[in-house]
C-alpha positions in Angstrom: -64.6 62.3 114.8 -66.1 65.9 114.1 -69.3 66.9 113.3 -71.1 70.0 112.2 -73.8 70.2 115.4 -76.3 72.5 112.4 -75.9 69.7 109.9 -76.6 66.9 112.4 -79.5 68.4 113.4 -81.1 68.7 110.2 -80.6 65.2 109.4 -81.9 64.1 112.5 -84.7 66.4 111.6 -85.3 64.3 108.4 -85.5 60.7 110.3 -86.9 62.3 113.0 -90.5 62.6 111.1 -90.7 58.3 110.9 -93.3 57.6 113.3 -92.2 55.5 116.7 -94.9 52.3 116.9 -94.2 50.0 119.8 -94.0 47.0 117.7 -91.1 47.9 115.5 -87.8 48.2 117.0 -86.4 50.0 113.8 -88.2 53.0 115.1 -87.2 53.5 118.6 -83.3 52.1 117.5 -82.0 54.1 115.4 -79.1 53.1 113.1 -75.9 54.8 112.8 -73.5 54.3 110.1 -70.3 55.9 109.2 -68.4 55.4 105.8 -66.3 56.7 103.5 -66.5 60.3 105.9 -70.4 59.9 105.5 -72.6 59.6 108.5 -76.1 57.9 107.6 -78.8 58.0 110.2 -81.6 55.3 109.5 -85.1 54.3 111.0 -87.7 52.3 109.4 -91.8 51.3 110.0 -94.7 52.3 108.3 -92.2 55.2 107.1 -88.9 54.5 106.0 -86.1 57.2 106.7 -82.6 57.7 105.8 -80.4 61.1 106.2 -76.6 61.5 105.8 -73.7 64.3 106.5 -70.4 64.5 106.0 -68.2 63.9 108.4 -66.0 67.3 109.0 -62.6 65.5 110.3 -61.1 62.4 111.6 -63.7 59.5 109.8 -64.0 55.9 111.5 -66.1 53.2 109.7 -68.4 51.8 112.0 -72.6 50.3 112.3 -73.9 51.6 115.8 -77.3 51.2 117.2 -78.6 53.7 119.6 -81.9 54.8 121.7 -83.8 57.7 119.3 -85.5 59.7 121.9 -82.2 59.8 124.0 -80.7 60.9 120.8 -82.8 63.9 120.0 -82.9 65.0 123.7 -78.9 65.7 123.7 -79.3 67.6 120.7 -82.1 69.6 121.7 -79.7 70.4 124.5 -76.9 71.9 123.0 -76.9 75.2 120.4 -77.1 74.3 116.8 -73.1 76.3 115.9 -70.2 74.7 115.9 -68.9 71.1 115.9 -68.9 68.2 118.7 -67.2 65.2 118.9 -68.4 61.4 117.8 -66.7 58.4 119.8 -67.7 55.0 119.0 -66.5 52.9 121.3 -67.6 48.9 121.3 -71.0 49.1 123.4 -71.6 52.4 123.2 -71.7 55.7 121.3 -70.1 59.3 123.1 -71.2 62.6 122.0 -69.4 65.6 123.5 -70.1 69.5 123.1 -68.2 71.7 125.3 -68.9 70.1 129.3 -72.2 68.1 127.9 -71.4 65.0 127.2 -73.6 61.8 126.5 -72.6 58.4 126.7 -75.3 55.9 124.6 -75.4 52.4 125.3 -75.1 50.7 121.8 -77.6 47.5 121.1 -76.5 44.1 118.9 -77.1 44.3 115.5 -80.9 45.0 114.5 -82.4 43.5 111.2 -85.3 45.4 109.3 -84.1 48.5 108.4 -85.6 49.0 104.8 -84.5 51.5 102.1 -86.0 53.1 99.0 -84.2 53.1 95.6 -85.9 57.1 95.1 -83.5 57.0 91.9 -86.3 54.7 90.2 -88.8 56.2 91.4 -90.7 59.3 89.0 -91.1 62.6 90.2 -94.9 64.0 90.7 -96.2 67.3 90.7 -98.2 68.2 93.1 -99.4 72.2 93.8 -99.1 73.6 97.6 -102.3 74.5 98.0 -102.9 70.4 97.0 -100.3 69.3 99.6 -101.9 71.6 102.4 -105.4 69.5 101.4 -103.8 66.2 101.7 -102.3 67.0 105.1 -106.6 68.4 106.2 -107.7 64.7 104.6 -105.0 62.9 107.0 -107.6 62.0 109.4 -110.0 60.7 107.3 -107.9 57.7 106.7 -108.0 54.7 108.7 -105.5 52.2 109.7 -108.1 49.7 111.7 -108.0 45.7 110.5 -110.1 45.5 107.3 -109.4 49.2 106.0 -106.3 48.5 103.8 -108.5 49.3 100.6 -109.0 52.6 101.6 -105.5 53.4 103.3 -104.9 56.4 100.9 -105.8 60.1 100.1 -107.5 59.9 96.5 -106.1 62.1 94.1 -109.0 62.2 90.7 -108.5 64.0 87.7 -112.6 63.9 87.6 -113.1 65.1 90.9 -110.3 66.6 92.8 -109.5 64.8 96.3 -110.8 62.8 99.0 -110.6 60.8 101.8 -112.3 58.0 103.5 -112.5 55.5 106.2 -115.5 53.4 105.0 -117.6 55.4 107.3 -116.8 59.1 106.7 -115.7 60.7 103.7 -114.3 64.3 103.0 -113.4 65.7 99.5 -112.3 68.9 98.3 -113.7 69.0 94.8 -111.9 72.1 93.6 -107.9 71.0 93.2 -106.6 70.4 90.0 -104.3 66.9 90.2 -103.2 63.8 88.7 -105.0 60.3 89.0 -102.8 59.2 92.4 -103.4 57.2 95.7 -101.3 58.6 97.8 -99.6 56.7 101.2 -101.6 59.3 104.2 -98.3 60.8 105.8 -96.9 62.2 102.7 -98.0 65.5 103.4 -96.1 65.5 106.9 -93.1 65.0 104.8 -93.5 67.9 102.4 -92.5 70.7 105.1 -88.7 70.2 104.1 -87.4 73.0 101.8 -86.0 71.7 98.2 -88.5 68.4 98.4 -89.0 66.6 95.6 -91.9 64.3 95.5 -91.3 60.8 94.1 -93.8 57.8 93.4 -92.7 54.4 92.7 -94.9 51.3 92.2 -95.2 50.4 95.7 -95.7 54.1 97.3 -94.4 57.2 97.4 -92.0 59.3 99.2 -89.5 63.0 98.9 -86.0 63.4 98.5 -84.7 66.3 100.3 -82.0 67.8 99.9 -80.9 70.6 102.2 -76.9 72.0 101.7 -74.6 69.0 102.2 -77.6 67.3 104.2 -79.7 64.8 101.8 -82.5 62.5 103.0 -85.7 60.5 101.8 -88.9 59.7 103.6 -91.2 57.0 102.0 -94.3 55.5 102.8 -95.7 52.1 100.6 -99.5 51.5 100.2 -101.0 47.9 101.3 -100.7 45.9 97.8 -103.3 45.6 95.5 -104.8 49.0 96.7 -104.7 50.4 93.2 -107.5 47.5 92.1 -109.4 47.4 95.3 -109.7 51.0 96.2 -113.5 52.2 95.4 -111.8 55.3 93.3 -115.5 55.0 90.9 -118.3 54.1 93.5 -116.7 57.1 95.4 -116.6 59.6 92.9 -120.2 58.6 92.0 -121.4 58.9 95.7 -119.9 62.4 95.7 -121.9 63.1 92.9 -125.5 62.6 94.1 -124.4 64.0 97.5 -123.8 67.9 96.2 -126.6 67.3 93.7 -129.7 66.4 96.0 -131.2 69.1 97.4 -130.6 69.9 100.6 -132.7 68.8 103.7 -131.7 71.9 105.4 -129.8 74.8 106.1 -127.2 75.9 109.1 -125.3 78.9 110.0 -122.0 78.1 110.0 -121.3 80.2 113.4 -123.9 78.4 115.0 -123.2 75.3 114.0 -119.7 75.4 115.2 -120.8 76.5 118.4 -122.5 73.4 118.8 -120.0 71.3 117.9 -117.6 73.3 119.6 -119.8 72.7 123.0 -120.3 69.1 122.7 -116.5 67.8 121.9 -115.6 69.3 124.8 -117.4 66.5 126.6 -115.4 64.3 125.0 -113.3 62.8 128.1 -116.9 62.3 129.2 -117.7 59.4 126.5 -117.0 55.5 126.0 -115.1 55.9 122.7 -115.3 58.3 119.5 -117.9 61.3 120.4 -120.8 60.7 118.3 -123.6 63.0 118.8 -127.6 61.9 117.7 -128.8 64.3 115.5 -133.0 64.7 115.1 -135.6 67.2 114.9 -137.2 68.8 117.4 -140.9 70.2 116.5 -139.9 73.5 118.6 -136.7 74.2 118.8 -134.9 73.2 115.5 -132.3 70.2 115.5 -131.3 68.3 118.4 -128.0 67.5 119.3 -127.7 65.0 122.3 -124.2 63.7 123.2 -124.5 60.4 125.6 -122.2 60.3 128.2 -120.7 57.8 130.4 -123.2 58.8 133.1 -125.9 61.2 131.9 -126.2 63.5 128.5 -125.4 66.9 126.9 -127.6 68.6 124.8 -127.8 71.4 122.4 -130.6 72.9 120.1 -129.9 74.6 116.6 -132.2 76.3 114.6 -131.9 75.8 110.8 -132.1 78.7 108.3 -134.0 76.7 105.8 -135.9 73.2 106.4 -137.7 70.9 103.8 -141.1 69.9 106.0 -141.6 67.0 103.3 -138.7 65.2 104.4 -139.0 62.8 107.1 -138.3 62.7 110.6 -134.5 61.9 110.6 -132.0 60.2 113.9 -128.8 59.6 112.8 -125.5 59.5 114.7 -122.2 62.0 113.3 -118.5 61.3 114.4 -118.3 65.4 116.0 -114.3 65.5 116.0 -114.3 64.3 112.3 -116.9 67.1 111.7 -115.1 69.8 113.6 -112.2 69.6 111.5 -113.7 69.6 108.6 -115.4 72.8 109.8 -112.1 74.5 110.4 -111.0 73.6 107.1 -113.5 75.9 104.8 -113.0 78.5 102.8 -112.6 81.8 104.9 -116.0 83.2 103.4 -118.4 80.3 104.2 -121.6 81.9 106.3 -123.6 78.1 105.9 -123.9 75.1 105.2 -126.0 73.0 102.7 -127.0 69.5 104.5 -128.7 66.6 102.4 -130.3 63.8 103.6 -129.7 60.8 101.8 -131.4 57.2 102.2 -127.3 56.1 103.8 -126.0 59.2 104.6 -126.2 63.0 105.0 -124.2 64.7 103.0 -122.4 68.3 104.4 -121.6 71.1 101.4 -121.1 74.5 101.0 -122.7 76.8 98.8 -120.1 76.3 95.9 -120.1 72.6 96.6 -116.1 72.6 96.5 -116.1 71.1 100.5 -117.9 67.7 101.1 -118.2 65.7 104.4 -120.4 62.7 103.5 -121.4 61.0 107.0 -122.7 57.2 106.8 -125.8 57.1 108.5 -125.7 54.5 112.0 -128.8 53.9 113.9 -126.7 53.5 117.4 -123.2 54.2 118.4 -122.8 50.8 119.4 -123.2 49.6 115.5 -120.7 52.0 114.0 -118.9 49.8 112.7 -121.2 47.3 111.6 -122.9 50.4 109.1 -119.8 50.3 106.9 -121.0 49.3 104.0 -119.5 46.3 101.7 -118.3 46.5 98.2 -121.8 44.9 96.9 -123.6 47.9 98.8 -121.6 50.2 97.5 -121.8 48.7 93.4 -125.7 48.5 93.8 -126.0 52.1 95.9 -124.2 53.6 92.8 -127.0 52.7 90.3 -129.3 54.4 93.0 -127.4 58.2 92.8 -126.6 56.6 96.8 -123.8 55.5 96.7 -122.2 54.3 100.2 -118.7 54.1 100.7 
């Protein structure tokens, strides 16, 4: 049968954003269906995807299984115009286009493919400007055993939006939006011309719709995230951290510099690059960075110090911070830092950009400074509020 080679593409292009994980079979197989002169290309995991086309002449009905990545690399090897010819055959799948020609070995029936009814599901209006936020708060979020109460981006009517893995948090406190949680790889969905956000009670996903080509991607949330997520305790924490006054001040330049010099080690480390932060009676703040066989170090000097605070070591997750750097507003010239009795809380001057950094003693206890829901209930009566 005949197919439109542009059209194809742009449904593949649709699927095509459902992540590949090792442990699902539904995203490395892709399903192939044909009916009633519709072809439907399916994958399914943590993101559920479904595209379909018409089919330009001669239809067959048919249920095919085929190998994604050899998939995409045929089309990626012929030019997007004109039309190339779809034989299914018993074990296997042909795809011709002029003298290219690929023959794919079809697999037994696979179970597990999962669809979304996006017909239920109401629409939700989110700005651009939002959507470009969610996609910066993407890496904030945690899929680790034990995170599944905070496996969202935070959308507050009272706050704006945020982000955390129990041990960092970043928030952009000036965007206007609806009370959500929203599944973390929305945003990469949102790219697609003509898409139409929809939120179910489960998750949330976008119907595109581009010509004759219409597609949904969908992501679900872990259940019972909308009564265990600590939406309040969060919001609170945020509070106190761009209302205590600030410990010191940096230059942004500067402090990027640093960071900049010190991730670059990170091939050098066991693990997440954490660099030990403390002062230093003559040269500023410290930054030491241990290696897996020695240590880099780098000196900044602060534009502002409170002397009455005291002598602080603390630990900060530098990739997690480097983002965040890159994502402020165009005019930012420093940054406000407050130490707090958990954490040091990172703001700029019109406290619209937070990243709140849990304080850890060692790199070796990361994970064992995330703080439990009673920590955070009694922190909150304290204006400190861990996450």
């Amino acid at each position: 049968m005949k197919l439109d080679i542009e059209l194809l593409k742009d449904a593949f292009e649709i699927v095509n954003k459902v992540p590949r994980v090792a442990t699902f079979e539904t995203t490395q197989i892709m399903e192939v269906e044909s009916k009633n002169e519709t072809l439907s290309l399916r994958l399914s995991g943590i993101v559920v995807g479904e595209a379909e086309l018409p089919v330009k002449e001669n239809a067959k009905d048919f249920i095919l299984y085929v190998e994604r990545r050899a998939f995409s690399s045929f089309l990626n090897s012929i030019p997007s115009k004109g039309d190339l010819v779809l034989t299914p055959k018993s074990e296997a799948m042909v795809m011709k286009k002029g003298r290219k020609v690929i023959e794919l070995q079809t697999n037994t029936v696979i179970s597990g493919y999962e669809s979304w009814d996006f017909k239920k599901a109401k629409k939700v209006s989110l700005s651009d400007e939002a959507l470009l936020r969610m996609n910066d708060l993407r890496d904030y979020v945690s899929d680790a055993p034990g995170s599944a109460k905070t496996y969202a981006i935070a959308c507050s009517k009272a706050v704006g939006m945020f982000a955390t893995d129990g041990l960092q948090l970043c928030a952009f406190l000036d965007q206007d939006v609806p009370d959500l949680l929203v599944p973390p790889l929305l945003s990469k969905f949102t790219s697609f011309s003509n898409a139409v956000i929809r939120k179910d009670s489960s998750g949330m996903g976008v119907r595109v719709v581009h010509g004759k080509v219409k597609g949904y991607l969908y992501q679900s949330l872990p259940s019972d995230i909308e009564q265990m997520y600590p939406k309040e305790q969060i919001e609170g924490y945020l509070d106190a951290g761009i209302k205590e006054d600030p410990t010191f001040i940096l230059p942004i330049k500067e402090f990027e510099e640093v960071c900049s010099n010190l991730t670059q080690y990170k091939g050098s480390v066991q693990g997440e690059p954490y660099a030990q932060i403390e002062k230093d009676s003559t040269k500023g703040i410290k930054f030491t960075l241990t290696l897996i066989s020695g240590e880099a170090t780098d000196y900044l000097k602060a534009t502002q110090e409170d002397e009455s605070q005291p002598n602080y070591k603390v630990f900060l997750p530098l990739l997690l911070l480097e983002k965040w750097l890159k994502v402020l507003p165009e005019n930012t010239d420093k940054i406000y830092c407050a130490c707090l009795p958990s954490a040091l809380s990172f703001y700029t001057e019109d406290k619209s950009t937070v990243f709140i950094s849990a304080i850890v003693s060692t790199t070796e206890t990361v994970e064992e400074n995330a703080l439990s829901e009673e920590d955070v209930d009694v922190a909150v009566d304290d204006d400190d509020v861990p996450f």
